[in-house]
N, C-alpha and C positions, 0 to 999 in steps of 0.2 A: 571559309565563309562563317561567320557568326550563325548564333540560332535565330536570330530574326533574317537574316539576310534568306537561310534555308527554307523557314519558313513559307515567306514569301513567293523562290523558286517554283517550293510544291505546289502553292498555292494558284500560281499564274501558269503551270503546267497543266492544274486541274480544270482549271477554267476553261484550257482552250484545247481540250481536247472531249470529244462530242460523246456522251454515254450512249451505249449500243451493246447488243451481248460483244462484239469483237473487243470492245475497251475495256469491258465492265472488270476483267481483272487486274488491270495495269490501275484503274482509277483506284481499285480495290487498295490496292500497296500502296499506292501516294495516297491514300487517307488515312494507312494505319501508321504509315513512318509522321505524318503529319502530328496526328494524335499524340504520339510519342515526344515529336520535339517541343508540341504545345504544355507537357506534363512535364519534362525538363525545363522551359521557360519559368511556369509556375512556380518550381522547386527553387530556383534563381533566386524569382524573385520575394518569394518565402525568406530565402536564406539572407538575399539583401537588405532587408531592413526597410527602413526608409519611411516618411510620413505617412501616415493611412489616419484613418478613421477609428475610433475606439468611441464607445457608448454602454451603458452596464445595463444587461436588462434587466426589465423591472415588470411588473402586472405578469397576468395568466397568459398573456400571447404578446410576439412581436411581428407590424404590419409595417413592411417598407414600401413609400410612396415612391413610384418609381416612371421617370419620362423625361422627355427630352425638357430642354430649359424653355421656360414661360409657359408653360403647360395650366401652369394656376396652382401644381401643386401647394405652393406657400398659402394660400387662399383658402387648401382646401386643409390645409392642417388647422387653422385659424378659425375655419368655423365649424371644423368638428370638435376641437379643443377649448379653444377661446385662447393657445397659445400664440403669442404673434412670431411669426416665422416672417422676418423681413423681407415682402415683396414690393414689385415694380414693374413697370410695364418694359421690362429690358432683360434680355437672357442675364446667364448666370449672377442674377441674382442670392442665390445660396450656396455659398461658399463651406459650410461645414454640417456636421450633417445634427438635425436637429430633431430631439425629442419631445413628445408632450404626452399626456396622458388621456385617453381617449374612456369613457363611464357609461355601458351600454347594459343593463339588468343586472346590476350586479357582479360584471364582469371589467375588471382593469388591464384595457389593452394599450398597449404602447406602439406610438405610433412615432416613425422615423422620417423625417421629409430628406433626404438625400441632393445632392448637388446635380443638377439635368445630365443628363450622359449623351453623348452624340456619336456620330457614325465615325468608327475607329476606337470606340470605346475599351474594346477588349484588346485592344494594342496600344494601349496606354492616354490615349489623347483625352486631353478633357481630364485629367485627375480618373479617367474611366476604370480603370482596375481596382482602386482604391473603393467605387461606388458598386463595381459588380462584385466585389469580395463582400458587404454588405449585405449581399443578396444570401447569401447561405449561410448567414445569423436570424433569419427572416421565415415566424412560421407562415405568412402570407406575403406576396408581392401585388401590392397595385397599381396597379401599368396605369398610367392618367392619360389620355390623348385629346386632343384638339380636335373638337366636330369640324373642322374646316378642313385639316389633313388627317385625319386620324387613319386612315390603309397606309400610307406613306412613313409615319412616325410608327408604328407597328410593325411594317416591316425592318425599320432600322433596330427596336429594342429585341427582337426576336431572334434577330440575326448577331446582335452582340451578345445576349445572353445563350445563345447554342454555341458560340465562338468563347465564350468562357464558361464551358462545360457545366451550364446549365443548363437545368432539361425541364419543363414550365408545362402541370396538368398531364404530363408521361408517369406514367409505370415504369418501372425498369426492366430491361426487359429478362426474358423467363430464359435465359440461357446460364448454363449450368458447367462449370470448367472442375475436371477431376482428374490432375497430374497424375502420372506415373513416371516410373524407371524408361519402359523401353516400351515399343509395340506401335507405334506412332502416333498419328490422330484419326480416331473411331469417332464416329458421328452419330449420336442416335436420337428419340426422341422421335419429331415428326419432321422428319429429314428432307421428305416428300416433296414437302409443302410450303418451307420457306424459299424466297426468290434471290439464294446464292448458293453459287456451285460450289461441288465438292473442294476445285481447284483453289475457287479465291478462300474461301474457307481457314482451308490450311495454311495459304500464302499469308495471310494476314494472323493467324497463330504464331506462324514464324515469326513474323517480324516484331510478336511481342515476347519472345524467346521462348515458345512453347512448341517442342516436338517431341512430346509424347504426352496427350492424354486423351478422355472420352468428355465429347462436347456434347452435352444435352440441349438439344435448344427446343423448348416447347410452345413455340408461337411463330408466326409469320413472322421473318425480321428482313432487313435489307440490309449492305455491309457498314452501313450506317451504324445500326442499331448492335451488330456483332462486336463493330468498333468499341462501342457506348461499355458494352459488357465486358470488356478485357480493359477497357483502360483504367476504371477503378475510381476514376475521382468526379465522376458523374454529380452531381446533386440533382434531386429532385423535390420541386417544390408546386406546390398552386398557386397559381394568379388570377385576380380576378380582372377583367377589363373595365375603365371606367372611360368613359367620353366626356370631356368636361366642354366647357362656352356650349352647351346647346341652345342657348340664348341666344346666339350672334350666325346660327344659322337658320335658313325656311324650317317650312313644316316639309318641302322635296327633297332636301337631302338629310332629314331626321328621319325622315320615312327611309332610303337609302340606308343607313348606318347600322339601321334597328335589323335592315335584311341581312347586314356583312356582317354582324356583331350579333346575334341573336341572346340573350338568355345572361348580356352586360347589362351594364350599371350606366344611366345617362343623366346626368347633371349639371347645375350649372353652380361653381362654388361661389361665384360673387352673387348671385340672385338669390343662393339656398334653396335650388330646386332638389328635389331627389335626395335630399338627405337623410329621411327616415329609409329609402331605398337603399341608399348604401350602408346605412348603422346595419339593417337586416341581412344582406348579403356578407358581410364582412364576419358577424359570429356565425354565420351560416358554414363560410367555408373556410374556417376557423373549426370547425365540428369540433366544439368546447362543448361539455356541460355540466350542470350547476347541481351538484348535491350536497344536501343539508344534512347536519347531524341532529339524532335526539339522543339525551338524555333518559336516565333511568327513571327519572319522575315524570317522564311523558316530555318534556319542555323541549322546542324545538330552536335551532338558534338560525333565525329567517336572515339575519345582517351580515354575516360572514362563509360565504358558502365556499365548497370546498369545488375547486374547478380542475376537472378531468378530461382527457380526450374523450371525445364516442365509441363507446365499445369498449369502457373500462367496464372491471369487473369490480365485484368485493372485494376479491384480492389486491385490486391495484388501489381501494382507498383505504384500506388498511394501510398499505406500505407508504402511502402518502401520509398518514398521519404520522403512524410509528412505528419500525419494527418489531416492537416487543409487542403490537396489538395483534401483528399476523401471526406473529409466534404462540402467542398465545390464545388463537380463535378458537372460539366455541360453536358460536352460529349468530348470525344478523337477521334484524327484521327490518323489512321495509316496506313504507307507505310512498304510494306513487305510483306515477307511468308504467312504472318496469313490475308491480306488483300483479299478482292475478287478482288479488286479495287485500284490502288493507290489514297489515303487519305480519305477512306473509313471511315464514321462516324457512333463509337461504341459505346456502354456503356459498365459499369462495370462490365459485367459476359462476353465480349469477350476473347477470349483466346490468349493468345499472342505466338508466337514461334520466335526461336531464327534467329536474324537478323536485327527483326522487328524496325519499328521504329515507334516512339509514341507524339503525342504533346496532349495538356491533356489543355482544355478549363474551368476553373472554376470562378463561383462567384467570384465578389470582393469585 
């Protein structure tokens, strides 16, 4: 049997057999051999070559527009950019995957419209592997849905991006692998309290060739998430939801959407509703932010600011400028948010936040 043929096997074995504590270990091992033949498939097709997608990043962050086709994506690149990304009232319409440049305080985001992806995506259909490989060049994904289906089209992107080991607003989980020689597999941590037995535990070890080490696992997990943690090629990313044509439904099933979707983004891209909603959400979780340099004569440079993640330090904008500036640090002052003080003098484990501004004192 080929590895898709195998695949499939596992796949329509798992399906039709009922989860129960009496199954929960059998399903246990056909999810971990699964895993395995899915991370051999990828290797494949790694190794095979073949057309994909290629695009150079550019700006302080990359957002991939991501939904099934006629979504409106194209619409919605168009009027956050003013780029025209060739739309029509007919699915696939986008054929290759398209950049534009998105100008939100100062900050240069790049934004991706990708070609709609459909159910079977992560098994190739639809150019789909090509569009979900995409996804993990991507410091944000924006899931686009249709207020008319949008639980329906939700579930299909959710279910192709966890089928191509992506993992969307997760954590990874807190479990901990520490090989040895000999001794078998010790379990520690909070052993207690996750909901998989000693048994599947170790059966699913084995089958990723592990018999002997100590598995720390420090959170509630399921053999899901045990899986997640042994197979190594997880990605994990944030996505924000956005609902697009809220124009083309009531105010009864806007009310609806607002309950299944709470704390998303609701728009309509041909009307240009919600779009200072989405500029806001999008650096939001994006968690960028903006600090300014001064100069020695006070002079501050407000037009080119230097964009960090949240919870960078001094130390991280130093090395952003230049190594010979952290090599050479003395102490930094800063005016801003992060300041208790204006020109408060810091060193290198102060935390910066976005506004801030910085002048940076070093050896000569």
């Amino acid at each position: 049997m080929s590895i898709l043929e195998r695949i499939k096997a596992i796949e329509d074995e798992i399906a039709k057999t009922q989860y129960n504590k009496a199954t929960e270990h059998h399903i246990g091992i056909l999810k971990a051999k699964l895993a395995k033949l899915k991370a051999q498939l990828e290797g494949h097709a790694k190794r095979g070559g073949g057309k994909g997608f290629a695009v150079r990043k550019e700006g302080d962050a990359t957002v991939l527009l991501l939904g099934l086709p006629s979504v409106g994506k194209s619409t919605l690149l168009t009027r956050l950019t003013g780029r025209e990304s060739k739309a029509a009232n007919y699915a696939f319409t986008t054929l290759d995957l398209i950049p534009a440049m998105l100008h939100i305080d100062g900050l240069n985001i790049q934004l991706l419209d990708a070609p709609g992806i459909i159910k079977g995506a992560s098994s190739g259909k639809g150019r789909g592997r090509e569009v979900l490989t995409i996804v993990r060049s991507a410091d944000l994904l924006l899931v686009i849905l249709d207020a008319k289906k949008a639980e329906e089209e939700w579930n299909i992107i959710k279910e192709e991006l966890y089928h191509s080991a992506v993992r969307i607003n997760e954590e990874p989980p807190k479990v901990y692998i520490e090989k040895k020689h000999q001794g078998g597999i010790e379990i520690m941590g909070r052993a207690k309290r996750f909901g998989v037995n000693k048994k599947t535990i170790v059966s699913v070890l084995n089958e990723f060739g592990i018999h002997n080490a100590n598995i720390i696992i420090n959170e509630r997990i399921d053999v899901n998430k045990l899986i997640d943690a042994l197979a190594g090629n997880r990605y994990y990313t944030s996505a924000l939801i956005v609902i697009n044509k809220i124009d083309s439904v009531g105010e009864e099933r806007l009310e609806e959407l607002k309950k299944k979707f709470p704390n998303n983004i609701f728009i309509s891209a041909q009307k240009g509703i919600g779009m200072d909603d989405l500029k806001r959400a999008i650096t939001e979780n994006l968690r960028l932010i903006r600090v300014y340099t001064r100069d020695e004569y006070g002079e501050v440079d407000k037009d080119e600011p230097l964009i960090l993640k949240k919870g960078s330090t001094v130390r991280d904008f130093c090395r952003a400028i230049h190594k010979d500036l952290l090599r050479n640090f003395r102490w930094a002052q800063v005016w801003g948010p992060s300041a208790k003080f204006p020109g408060q003098r810091v060193g290198l484990e102060h935390k910066l936040e976005d506004g801030d501004v910085i002048f940076v004192k070093a050896y000569k």
